[in-house]
C-alpha positions, 0 to 999 in steps of 0.5 A: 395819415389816413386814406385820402377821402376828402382828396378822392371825393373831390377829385371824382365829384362826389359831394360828401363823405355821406355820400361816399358811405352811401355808395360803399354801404359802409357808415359815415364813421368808418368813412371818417376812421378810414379818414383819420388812420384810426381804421383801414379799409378791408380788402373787399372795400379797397377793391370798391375804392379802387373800382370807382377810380381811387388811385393806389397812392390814395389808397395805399399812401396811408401810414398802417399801425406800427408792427414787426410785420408792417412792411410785410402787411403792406406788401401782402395787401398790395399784391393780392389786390393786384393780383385779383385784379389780374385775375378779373382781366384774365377772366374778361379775355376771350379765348384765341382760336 
């Protein structure tokens, strides 16, 4: 199983995964490779996802290739998409004073 495209487009209203490639500046193909498992998205697009409302089980609900380290894999991504989003809100505080 793939990312859950056809889930999330509906979900957040857009129209197609056309539409979806357009928006990300990806091909209709990686979108559709994405789609079936064959491809996974790169931590940068997962962050795009992420940002335009994609939820982590939509995201991160796909089955990844078979490998010793997939377990691991799994949870090196997860974490350093979480912690750059730490990162971004700790950015965004204003300093106490």
């Amino acid at each position: 199983m793939g990312v859950k495209i056809k889930e999330f487009i509906d979900r957040i209203g857009i129209k197609s995964q056309e539409e979806l490639a357009t928006r990300l500046g990806v091909s209709n193909n990686t979108i559709s490779l994405w789609a079936k498992g064959k491809r996974y998205p790169t931590h940068q697009m997962e962050v795009q996802l992420y940002e335009m409302g994609m939820t982590t089980e939509e995201l991160f609900g796909k089955a990844y290739p078979s490998s010793a380290n997939t377990a691991r894999d799994d949870f090196d991504r997860k974490s350093d998409f979480f912690i750059k989003k730490l990162f971004d809100k700790i950015d965004k505080l204003e300093p106490r004073g």
